[in-house]
Backbone bond lengths (Angstrom), bond angles and torsions (degrees), N, CA, C in turn:
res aa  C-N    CA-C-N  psi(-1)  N-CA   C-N-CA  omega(-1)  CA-C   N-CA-C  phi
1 X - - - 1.442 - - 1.529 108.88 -
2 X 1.230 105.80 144.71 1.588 117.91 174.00 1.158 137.33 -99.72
3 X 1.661 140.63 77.30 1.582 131.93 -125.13 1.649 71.77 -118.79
4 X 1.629 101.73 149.38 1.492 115.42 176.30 1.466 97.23 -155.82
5 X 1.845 116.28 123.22 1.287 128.38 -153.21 2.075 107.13 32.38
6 X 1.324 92.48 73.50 1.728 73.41 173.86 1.453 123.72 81.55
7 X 1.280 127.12 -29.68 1.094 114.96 -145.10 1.667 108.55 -135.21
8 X 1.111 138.25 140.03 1.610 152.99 -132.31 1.269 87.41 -88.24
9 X 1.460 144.72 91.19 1.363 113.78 152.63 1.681 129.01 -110.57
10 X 1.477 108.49 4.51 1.655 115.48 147.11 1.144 129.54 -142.58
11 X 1.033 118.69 143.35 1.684 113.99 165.10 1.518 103.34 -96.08
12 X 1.495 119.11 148.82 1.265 129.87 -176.04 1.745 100.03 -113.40
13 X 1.222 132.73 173.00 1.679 146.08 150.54 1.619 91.04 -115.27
14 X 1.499 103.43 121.91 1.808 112.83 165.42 1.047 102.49 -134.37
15 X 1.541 111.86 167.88 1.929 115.23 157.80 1.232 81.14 -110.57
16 X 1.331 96.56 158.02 1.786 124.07 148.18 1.539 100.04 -108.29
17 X 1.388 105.37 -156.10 1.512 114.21 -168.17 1.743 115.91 -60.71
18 X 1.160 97.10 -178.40 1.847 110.89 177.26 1.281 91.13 -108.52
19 X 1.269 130.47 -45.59 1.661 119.28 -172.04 1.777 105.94 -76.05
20 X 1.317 103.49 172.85 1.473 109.59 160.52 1.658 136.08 -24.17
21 X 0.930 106.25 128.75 2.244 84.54 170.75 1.643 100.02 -48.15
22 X 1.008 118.80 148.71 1.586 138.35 160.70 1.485 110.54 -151.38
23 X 1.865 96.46 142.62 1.226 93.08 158.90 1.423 120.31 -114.36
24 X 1.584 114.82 23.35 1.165 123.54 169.75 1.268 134.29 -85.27
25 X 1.523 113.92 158.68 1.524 108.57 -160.34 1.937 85.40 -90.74
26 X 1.485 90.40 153.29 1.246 126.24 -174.83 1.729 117.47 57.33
27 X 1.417 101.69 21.28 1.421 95.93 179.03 1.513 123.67 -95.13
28 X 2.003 106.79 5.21 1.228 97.18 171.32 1.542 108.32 75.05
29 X 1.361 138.09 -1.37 1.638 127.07 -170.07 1.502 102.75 -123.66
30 X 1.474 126.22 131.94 1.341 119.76 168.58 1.551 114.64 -33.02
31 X 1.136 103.76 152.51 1.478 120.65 -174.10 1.543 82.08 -98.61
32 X 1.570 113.03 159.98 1.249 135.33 159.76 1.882 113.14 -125.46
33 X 1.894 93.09 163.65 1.429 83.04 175.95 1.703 101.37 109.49
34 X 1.041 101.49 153.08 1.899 115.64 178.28 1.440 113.95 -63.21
35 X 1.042 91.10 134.62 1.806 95.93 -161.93 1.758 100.33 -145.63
36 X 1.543 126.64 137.26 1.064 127.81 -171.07 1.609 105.58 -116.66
37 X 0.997 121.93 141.57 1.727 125.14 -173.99 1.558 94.74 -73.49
38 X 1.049 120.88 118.93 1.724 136.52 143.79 0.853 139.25 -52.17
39 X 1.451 111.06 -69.78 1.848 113.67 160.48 1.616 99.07 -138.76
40 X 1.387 92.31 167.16 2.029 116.07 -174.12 1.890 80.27 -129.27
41 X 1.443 83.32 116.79 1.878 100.49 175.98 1.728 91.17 -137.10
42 X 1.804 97.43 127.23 0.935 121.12 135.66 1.857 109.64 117.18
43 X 1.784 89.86 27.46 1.732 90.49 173.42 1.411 107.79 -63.61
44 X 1.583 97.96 155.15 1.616 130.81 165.96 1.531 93.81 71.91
45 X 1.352 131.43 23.51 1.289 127.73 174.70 1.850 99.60 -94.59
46 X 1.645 93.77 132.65 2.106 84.91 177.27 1.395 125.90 -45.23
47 X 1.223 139.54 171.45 1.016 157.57 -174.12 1.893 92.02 -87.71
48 X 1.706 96.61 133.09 1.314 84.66 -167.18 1.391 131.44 111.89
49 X 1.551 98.61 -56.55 1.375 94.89 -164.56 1.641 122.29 -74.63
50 X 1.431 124.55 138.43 1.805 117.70 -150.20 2.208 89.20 -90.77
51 X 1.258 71.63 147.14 1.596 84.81 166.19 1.485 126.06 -136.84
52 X 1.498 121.70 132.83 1.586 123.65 -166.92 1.633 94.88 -129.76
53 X 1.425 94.57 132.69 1.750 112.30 -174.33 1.251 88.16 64.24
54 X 1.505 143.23 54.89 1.184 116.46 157.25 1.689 135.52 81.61
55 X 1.119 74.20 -28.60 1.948 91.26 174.28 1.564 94.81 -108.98
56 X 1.571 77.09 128.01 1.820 106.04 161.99 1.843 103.78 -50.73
57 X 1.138 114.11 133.57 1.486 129.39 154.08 1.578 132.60 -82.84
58 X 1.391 97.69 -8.93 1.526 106.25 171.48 1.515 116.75 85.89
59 X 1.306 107.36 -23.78 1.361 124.94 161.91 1.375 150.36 -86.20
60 X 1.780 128.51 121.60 1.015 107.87 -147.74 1.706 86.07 -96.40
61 X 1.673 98.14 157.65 1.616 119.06 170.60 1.393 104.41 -13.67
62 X 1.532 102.07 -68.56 1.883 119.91 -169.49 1.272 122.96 -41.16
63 X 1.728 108.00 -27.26 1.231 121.77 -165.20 1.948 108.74 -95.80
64 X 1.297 100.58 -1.14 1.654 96.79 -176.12 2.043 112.77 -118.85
65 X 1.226 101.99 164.82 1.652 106.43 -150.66 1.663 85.61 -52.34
66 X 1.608 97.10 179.79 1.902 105.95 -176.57 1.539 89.80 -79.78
67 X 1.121 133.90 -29.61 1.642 113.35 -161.88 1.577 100.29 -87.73
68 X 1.267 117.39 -2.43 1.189 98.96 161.89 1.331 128.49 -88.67
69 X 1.195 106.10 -32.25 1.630 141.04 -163.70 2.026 79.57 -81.41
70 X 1.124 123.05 -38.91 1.514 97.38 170.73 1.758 124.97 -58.28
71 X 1.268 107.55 -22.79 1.974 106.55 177.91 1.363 113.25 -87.06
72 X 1.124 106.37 147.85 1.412 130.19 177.11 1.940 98.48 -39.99
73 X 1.412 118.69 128.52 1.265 103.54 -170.94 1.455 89.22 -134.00
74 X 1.678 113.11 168.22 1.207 124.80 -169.75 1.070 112.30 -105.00
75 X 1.554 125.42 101.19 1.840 108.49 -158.20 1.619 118.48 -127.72
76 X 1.107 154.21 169.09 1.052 149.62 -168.84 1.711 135.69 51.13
77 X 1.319 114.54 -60.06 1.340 120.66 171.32 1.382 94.90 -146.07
78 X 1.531 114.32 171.45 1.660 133.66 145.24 1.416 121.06 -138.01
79 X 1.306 94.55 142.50 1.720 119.81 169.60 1.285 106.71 -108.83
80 X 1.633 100.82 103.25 1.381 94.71 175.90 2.143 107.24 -105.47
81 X 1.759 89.57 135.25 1.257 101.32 -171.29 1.450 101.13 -86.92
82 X 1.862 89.24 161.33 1.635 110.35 175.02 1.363 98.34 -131.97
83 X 1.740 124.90 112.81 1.514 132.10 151.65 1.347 101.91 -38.73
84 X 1.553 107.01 139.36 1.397 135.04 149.91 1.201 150.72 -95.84
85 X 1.465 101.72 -0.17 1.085 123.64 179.26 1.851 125.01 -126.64
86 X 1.393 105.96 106.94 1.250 131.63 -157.19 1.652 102.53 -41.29
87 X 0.632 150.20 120.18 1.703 150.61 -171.55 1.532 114.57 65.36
88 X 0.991 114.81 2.53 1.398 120.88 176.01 1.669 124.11 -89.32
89 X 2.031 92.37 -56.16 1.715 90.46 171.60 1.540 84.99 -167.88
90 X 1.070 111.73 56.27 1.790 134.75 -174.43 1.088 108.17 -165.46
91 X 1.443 115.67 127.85 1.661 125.01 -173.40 1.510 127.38 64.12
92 X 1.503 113.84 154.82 1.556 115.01 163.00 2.030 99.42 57.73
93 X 1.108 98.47 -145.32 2.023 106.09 -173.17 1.567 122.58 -78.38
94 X 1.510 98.10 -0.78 1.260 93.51 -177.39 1.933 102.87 -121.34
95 X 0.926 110.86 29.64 1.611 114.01 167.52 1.151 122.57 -34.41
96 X 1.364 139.11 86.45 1.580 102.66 -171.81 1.862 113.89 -77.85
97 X 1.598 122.29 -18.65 1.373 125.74 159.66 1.489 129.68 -49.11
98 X 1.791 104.60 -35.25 1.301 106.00 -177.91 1.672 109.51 -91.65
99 X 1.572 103.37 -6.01 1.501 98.14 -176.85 1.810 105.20 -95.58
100 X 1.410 111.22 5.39 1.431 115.04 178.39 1.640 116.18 66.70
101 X 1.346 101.40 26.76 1.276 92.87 165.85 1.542 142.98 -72.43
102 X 0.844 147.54 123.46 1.617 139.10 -113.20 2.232 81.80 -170.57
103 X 1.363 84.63 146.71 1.558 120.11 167.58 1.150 99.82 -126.25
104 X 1.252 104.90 109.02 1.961 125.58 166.99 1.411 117.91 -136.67
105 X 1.455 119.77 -165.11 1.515 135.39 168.99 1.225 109.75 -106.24
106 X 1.550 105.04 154.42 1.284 120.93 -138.83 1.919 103.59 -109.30
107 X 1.287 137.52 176.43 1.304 109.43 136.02 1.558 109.27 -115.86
108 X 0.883 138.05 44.98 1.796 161.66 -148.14 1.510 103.51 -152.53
109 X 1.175 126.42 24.70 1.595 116.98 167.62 1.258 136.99 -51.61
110 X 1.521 113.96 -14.71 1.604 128.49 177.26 1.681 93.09 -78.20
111 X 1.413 123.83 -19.29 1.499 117.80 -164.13 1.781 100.79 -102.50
112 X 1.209 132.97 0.87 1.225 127.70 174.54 1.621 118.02 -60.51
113 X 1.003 126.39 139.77 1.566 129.42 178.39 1.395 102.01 94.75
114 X 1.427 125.35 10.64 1.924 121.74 -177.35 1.189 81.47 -130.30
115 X 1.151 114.08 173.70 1.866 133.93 174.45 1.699 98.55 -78.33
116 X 1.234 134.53 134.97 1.292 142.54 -142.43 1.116 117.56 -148.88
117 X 1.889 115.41 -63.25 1.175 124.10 -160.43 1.304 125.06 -95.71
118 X 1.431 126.09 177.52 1.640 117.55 156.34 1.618 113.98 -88.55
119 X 1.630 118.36 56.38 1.067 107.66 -170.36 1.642 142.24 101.83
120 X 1.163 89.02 -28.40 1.492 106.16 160.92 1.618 118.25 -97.27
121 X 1.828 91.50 158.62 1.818 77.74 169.22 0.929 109.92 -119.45
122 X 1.342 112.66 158.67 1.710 135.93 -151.47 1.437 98.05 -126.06
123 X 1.712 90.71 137.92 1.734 109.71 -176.96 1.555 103.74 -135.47
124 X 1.345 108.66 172.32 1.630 108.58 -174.07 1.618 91.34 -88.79
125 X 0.981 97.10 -173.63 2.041 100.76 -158.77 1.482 100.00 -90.50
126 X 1.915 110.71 -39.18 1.228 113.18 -175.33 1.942 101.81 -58.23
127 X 1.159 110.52 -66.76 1.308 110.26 179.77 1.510 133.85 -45.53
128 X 1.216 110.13 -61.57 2.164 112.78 137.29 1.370 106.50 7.38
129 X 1.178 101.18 -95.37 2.023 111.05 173.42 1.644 119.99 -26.32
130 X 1.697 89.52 -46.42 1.194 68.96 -176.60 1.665 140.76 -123.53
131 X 1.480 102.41 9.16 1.525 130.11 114.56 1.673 116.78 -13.37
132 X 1.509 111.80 -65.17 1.396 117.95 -163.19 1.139 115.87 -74.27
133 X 1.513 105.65 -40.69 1.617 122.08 175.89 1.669 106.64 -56.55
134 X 1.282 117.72 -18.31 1.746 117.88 -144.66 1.629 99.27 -99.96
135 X 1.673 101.56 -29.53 1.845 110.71 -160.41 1.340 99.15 -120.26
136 X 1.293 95.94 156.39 1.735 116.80 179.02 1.637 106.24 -115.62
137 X 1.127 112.14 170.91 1.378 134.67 171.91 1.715 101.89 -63.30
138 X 1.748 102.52 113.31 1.379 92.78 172.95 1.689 109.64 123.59
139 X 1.693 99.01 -47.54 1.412 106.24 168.04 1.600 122.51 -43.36
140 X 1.084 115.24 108.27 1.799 122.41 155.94 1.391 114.29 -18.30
141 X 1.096 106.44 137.02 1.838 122.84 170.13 1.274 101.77 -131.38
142 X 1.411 140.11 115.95 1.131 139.04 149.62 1.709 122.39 -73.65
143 X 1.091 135.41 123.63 1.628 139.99 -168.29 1.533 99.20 -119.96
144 X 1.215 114.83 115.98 1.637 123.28 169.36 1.387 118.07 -155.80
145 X 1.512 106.36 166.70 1.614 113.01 -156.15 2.100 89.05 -66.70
């Protein structure tokens, strides 16, 4: 959901992880807990297009072999989050910044609303945009069961 001054102005359908919530590093499980957006990577990039380390590849999903196009891919924009809370999903094993956890688009959109990811949460590409367009660096993320 998307609250701006207070007030409801979207509901989203995402997955988070297939494993457990975690806020541990390498456990693969959404982190929970207050979380502030860090950086918005990858405006005016197409809808679609997959990105590794963060950098756009120029390529859309459609365009790469099926066994790739079978993994969870990083597509359209990212919000990469920063935990706020000091032992929670800030600092030491539970980082959620150093574990790269990121809210992006998916190329798995038939799989949104089931547990999905490695940890991240996953949005449809159209919505991504416009999510990304909406928040700044700094904006609150709340993460809960």
């Amino acid at each position: 959901m998307f609250f701006d001054d207070c007030a409801l102005r979207k509901s989203y359908t995402v997955s988070t992880s297939r494993r457990p919530p975690s806020n541990l590093k390498d456990s693969l499980g959404t982190p929970r807990g207050l979380h502030a957006i860090a950086e918005r990577i990858g405006a005016g990039a197409p809808p679609g297009i997959v990105f590794r380390g963060r950098i756009a590849t120029g390529r859309h999903f459609g365009e790469l072999p099926p066994e790739e196009q079978a993994n969870n891919l990083i597509t359209t924009r990212i919000l990469w989050l920063r935990g706020l809370e000091p032992g929670v999903n800030a600092g030491g094993d539970v980082d959620s910044h150093d574990r790269y956890i990121y809210i992006h688009g998916t190329n798995h959109e038939d799989r949104l609303g089931t547990p999905a990811s490695g940890g991240c949460v996953q949005m449809r590409n159209t919505e991504i945009i416009e999510l990304h367009d909406g928040v700044r660096p700094g904006d609150l993320v709340w993460i809960e069961d």
